[in-house]
N, C-alpha and C positions, 0 to 999 in steps of 0.2 A: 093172786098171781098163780099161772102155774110154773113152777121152778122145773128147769133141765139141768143136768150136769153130765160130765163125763172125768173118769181120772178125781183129778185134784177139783176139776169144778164141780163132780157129783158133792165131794163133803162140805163144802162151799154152800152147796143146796140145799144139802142137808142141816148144814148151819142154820142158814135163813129158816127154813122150814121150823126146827125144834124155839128158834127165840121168837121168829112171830107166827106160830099158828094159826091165829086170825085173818092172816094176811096172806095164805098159801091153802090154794084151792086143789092142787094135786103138786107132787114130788114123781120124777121120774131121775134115780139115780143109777149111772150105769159104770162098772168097771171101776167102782171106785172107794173112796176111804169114809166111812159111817165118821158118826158123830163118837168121840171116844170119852174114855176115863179120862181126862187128865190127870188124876193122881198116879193110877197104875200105869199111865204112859209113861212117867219117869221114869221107870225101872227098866234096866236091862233085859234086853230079848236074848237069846242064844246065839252064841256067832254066830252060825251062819245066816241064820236071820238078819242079825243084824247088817251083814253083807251087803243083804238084799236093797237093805236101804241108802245107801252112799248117796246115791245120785240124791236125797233130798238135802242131806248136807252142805254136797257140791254146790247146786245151783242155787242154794241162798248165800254163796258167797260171791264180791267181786267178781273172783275168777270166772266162777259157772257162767255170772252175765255177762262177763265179757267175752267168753266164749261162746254163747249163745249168739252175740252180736259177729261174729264173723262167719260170713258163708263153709268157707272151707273147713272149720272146724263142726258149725254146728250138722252137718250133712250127716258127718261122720259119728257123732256124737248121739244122733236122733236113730242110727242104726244098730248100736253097741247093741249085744243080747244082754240081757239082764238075767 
C-alpha cells in the first residue's frame, strides 16, 4: 500500500508504516506527529508547550465530541489560533 496522512492521520501512517513494513510501498506524511517514545512521552513538556497541546485533551473527551457534533460550535472551534 501506499499510505497518506495529514495532521493526526500522517502519525496514523506512520504507525501502519513502522508495524507492517512489508505491507507499505511508500509513506507520504505531511504536517504531522511521527512515530514517538512512548516512554519519554510521559514526561512533562514545558508549559508553554504544554499549552500548545489542549485541544488533544479536549476532543478526546465527551465534551470535545459533543461539541464537535454542533455546527455552531464546531465553526467556531475549527477557527480558534492555536
Amino acid at each position: 500500500a501506499v499510505l497518506a496522512g495529514f495532521d493526526w492521520g500522517a502519525r496514523s501512517a506512520a504507525v501502519v508504516a513502522a508495524l507492517w513494513p512489508e505491507r507499505c510501498k511508500a509513506l507520504v506524511s505531511v504536517g504531522g506527529y511521527l512515530v514517538v517514545d512512548l516512554e519519554a512521552n510521559l514526561q512533562p513538556l514545558p508549559p508553554a508547550t504544554e499549552h500548545a497541546w489542549w485541544y488533544q485533551y479536549y476532543f478526546a473527551t465527551e465534551r470535545g465530541r459533543a461539541a464537535m457534533e454542533r455546527k455552531d460550535l464546531r465553526h467556531d472551534l475549527t477557527r480558534l489560533v492555536w
